[in-house]
C-alpha positions as CSV (number, residue, x, y, z in Angstrom):
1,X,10.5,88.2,4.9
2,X,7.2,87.5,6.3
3,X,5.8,91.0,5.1
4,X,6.9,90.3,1.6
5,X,5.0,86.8,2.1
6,X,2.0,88.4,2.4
7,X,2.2,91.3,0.6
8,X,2.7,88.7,-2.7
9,X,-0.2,87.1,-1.5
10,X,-2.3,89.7,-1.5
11,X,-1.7,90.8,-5.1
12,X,-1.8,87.6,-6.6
13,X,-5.4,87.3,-5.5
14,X,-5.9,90.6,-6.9
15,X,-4.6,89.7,-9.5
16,X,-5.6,86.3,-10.1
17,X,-9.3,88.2,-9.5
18,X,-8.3,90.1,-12.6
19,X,-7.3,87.7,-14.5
20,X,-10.6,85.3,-14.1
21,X,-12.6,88.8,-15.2
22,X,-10.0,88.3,-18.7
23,X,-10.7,84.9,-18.9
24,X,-14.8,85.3,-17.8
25,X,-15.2,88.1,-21.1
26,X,-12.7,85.9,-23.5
27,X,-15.2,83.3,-23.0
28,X,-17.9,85.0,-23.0
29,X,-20.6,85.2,-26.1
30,X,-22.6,88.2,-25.4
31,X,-20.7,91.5,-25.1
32,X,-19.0,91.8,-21.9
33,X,-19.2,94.9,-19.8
34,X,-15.7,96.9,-18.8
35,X,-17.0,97.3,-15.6
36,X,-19.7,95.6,-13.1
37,X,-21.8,99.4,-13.0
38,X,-22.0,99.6,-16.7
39,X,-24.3,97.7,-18.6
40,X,-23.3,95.9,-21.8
41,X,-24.0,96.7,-24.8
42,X,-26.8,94.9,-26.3
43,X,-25.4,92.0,-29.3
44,X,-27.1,94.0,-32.1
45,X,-25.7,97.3,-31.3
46,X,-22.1,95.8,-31.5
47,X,-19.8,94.9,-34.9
48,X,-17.8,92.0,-33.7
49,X,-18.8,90.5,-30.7
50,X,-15.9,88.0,-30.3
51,X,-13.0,91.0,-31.1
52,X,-15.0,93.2,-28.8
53,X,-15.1,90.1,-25.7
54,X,-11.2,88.9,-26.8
55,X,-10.3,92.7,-27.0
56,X,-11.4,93.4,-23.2
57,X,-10.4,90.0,-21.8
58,X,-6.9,90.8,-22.7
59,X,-7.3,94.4,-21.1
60,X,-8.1,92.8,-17.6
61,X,-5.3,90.1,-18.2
62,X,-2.5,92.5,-19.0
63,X,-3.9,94.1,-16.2
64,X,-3.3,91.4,-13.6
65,X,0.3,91.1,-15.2
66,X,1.0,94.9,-14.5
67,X,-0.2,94.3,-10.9
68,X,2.2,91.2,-10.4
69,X,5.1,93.0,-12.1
70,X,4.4,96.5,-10.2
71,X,4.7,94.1,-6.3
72,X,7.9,92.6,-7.9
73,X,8.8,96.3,-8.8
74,X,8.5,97.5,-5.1
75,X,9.5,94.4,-3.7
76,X,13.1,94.7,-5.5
77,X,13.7,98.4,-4.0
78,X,13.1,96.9,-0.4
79,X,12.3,98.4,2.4
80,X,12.1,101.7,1.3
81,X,9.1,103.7,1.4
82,X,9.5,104.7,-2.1
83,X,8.5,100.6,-2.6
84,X,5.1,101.9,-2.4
85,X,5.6,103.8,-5.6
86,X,5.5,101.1,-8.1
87,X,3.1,99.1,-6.2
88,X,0.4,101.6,-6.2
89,X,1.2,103.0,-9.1
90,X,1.0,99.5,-11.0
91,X,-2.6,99.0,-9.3
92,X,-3.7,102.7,-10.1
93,X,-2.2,104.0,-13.3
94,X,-3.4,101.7,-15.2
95,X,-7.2,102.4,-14.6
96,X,-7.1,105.5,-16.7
97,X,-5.6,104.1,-19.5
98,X,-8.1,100.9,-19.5
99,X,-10.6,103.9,-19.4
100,X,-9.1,105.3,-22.3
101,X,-8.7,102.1,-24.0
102,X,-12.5,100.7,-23.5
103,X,-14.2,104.6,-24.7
104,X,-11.4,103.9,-28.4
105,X,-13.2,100.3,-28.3
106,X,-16.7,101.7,-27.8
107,X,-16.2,103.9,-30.8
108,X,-14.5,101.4,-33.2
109,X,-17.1,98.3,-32.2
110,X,-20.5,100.1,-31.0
111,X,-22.5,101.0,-34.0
């Protein structure tokens, strides 16, 4: 019971982290960056700054959801190794799509 303690604990502060990155660019008035090596765009270059903060807030928040939901995932098949599935799989599949996601937004929002 104790391992499942601290394995909760452990993705809610990831996730938690994910979710204040969300809330930090839903705020935010300049164009957010998707990610801390890239630098963002400058305000002039972009459309709709508020769409293009609230649509990458969201990414990171849904995000932090899929995280919680993938430790639930593994934590539900027990102590099976195959628990490890979902909970990596909810921390790494994602990435590609948020990838994905942020080069459709750079193309609709980035003159």
């Amino acid at each position: 019971m104790v391992e499942y303690i601290f394995g909760f604990v452990i993705y809610a502060f990831v996730a938690i982290f994910m979710m204040g990155i969300g809330i930090v660019q839903l705020k935010s008035k300049k164009p957010v960056a998707f990610y801390s090596g890239e630098k963002p765009p400058r305000a002039e270059d972009v459309t709709d700054v508020n769409a293009w903060n609230k649509k990458h807030g969201l990414m990171w928040i849904v995000y932090a959801v899929v995280i919680v939901l993938s430790y639930f995932a593994g934590a539900l098949i027990g102590d099976s190794i195959w628990a490890v599935v979902p909970m990596v799989g909810g921390v790494v599949v994602p990435l590609p799509f948020m990838i994905r996601y942020h080069n459709r937004l750079r193309k609709e929002y980035l003159k």
